[in-house]
C-alpha positions in Angstrom: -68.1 1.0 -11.4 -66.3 -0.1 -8.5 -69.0 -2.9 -8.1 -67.6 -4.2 -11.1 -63.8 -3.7 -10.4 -64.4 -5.7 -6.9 -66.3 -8.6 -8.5 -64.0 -9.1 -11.4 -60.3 -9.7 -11.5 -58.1 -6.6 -12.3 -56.4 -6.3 -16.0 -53.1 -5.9 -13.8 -53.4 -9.1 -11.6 -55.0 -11.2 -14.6 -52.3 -10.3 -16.3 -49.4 -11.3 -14.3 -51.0 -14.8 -13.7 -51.8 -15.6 -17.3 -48.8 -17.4 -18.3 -49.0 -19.1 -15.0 -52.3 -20.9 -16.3 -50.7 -22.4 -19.1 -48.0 -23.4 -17.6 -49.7 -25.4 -15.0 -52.2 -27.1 -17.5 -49.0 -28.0 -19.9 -46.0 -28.3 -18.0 -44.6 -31.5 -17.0 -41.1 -31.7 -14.7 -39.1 -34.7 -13.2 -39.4 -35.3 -9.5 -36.4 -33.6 -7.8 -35.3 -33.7 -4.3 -35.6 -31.0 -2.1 -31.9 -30.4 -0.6 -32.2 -31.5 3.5 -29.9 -28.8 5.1 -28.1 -28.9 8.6 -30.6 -27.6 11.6 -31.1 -23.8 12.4 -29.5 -23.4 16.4 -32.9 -24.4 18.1 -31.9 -22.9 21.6 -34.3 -23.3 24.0 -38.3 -22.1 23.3 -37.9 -20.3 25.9 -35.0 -18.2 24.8 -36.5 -18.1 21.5 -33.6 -16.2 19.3 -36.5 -15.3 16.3 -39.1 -13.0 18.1 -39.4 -15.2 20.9 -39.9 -18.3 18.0 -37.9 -21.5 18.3 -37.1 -23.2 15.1 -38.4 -26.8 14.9 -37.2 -30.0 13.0 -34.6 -29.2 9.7 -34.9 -26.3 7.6 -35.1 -26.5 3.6 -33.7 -24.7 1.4 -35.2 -21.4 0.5 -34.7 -18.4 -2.5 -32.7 -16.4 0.4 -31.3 -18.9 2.6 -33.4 -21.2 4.8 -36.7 -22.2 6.3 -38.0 -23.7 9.2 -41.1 -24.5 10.9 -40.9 -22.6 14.3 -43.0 -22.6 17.7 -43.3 -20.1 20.3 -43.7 -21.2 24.6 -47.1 -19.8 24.2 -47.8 -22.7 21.3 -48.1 -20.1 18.4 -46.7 -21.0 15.1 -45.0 -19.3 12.2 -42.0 -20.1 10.1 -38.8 -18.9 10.6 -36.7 -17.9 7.1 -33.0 -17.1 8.3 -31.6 -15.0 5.1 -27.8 -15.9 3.7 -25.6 -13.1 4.5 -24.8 -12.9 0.9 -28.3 -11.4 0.9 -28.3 -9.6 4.0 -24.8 -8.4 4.7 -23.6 -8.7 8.4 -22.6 -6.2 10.8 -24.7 -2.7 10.4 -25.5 -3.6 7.1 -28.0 -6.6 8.4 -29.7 -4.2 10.4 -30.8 -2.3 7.4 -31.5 -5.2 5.7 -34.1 -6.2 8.1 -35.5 -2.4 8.3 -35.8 -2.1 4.5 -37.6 -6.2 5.2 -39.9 -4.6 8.0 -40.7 -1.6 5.6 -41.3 -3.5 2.5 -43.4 -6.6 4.0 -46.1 -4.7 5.0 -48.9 -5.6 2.5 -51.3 -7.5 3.7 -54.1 -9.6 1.5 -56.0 -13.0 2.1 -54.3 -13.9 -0.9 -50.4 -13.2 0.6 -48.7 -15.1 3.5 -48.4 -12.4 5.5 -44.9 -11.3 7.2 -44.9 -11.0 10.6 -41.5 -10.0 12.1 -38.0 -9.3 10.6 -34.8 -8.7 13.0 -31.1 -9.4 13.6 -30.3 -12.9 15.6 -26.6 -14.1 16.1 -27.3 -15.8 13.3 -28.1 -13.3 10.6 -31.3 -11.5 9.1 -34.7 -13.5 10.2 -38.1 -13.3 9.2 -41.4 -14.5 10.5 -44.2 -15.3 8.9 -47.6 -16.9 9.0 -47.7 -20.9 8.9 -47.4 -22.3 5.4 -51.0 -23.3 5.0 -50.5 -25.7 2.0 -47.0 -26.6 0.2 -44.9 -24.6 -2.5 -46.4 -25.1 -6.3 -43.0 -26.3 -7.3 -43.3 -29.8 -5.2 -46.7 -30.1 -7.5 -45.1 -29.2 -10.5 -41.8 -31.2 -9.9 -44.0 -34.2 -9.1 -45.4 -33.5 -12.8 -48.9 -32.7 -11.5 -51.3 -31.6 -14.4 -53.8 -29.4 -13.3 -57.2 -29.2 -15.4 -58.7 -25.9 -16.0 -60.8 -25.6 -13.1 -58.3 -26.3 -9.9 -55.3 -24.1 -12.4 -58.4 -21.1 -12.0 -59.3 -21.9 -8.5 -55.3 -21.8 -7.4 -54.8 -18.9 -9.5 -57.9 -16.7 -8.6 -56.4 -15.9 -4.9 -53.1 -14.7 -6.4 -54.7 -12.7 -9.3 -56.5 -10.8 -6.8 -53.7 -10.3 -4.4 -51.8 -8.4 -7.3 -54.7 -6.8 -7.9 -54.5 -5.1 -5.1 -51.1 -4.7 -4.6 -51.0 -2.9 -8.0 -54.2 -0.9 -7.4 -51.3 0.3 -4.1 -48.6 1.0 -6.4 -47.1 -2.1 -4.6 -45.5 -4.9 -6.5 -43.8 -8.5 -5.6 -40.8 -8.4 -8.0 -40.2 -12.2 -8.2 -43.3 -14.8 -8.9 -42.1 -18.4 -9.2 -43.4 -21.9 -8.4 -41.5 -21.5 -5.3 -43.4 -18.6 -3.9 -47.2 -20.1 -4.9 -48.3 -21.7 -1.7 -50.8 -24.9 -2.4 -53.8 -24.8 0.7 -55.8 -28.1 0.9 -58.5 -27.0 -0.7 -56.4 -25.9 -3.9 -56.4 -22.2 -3.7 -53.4 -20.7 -3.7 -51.5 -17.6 -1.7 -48.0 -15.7 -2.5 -45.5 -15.7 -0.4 -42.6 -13.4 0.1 -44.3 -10.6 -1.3 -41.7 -7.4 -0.6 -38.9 -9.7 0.1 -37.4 -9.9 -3.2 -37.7 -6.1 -3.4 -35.9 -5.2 -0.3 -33.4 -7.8 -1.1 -32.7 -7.0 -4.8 -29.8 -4.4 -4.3 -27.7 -7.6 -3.1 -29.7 -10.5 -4.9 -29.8 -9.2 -8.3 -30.5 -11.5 -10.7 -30.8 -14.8 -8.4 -33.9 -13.3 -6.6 -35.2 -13.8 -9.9 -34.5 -16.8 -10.5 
């Protein structure tokens, strides 16, 4: 019934998060440092060369480039993520980058860090999304957090049912890593760059896969 199918998680998103659980309950890693990059060209907030959005502090590194917390005049947040050209191309070919990013980063869950905004600045292919509410899974795992059954479940459970749903759409995120788990506070967990890697994958290849 479709009583049953909302209050349970779907075969499809279970699934795809299965060897996830595992591998937070087992895994161990050494800390590693996160590369510190040079800054993204602040400009003014006022200018605002990302959707009206100015770039705040350093970036880090990022699957596609780099990443930045950003601010608008009005005090709105989001992050910036400025995509390598050896992603995006330059010239026309970055504006249909950022069309196939506007087309494909349209899914929207509680359980997906939702996309805001992709264009063309002087300095490449941007997009915009929602404030990171919690950190990437990888800074966990690199740590060598262990994670007993209960918090791997509770992190888990948002994500599962974010495919879920993205399946049940015929939609997919093509590219699942530690990286692209975000951490909330309160341990549950949301994907991020869902339909990025898929609009990006005719130039990525194998490294948005990575």
């Amino acid at each position: 019934s479709r009583r049953r199918r909302n209050n349970a998680l779907g075969s499809a998103g279970a699934a795809a998060v299965a060897g996830f659980l595992g591998f937070l309950l087992y895994r161990r890693r050494p800390p590693q440092a996160l590369p510190v990059l040079a800054s993204l060209p602040t400009g003014s907030v006022a200018a605002g060369g990302y959707g009206g959005y100015a770039p705040l502090g350093r970036p880090v590194e990022w699957s596609f480039g780099r990443q930045a917390a950003a601010r608008k005049a009005s005090g709105e947040e989001a992050v910036v993520k400025l995509v390598d050209p050896a992603f995006a191309g330059t010239g026309s070919e970055a504006g249909r980058t950022a069309e196939r990013l506007r087309k494909a980063c349209t899914f929207k869950h509680p359980g997906v860090q939702a996309v805001l905004a992709a264009g063309v600045s002087p300095e490449g292919v941007y997009l915009l999304v929602e404030p990171a509410a919690g950190k990437p899974l990888v800074d966990a795992l690199s740590a060598g957090k262990a994670f007993e059954l209960a918090a791997a479940l509770r992190l888990m459970d948002p994500v599962a049912r974010a495919l879920d749903a993205a399946h049940a759409a015929g939609l997919a995120h093509g590219g699942i890593t530690p990286e692209r788990i975000l951490v909330a506070p309160d341990g549950s967990g949301r994907l991020a760059d869902f339909g990025v890697v898929r609009a990006l994958a005719d130039r990525a290849g194998k490294r948005a896969f990575s």
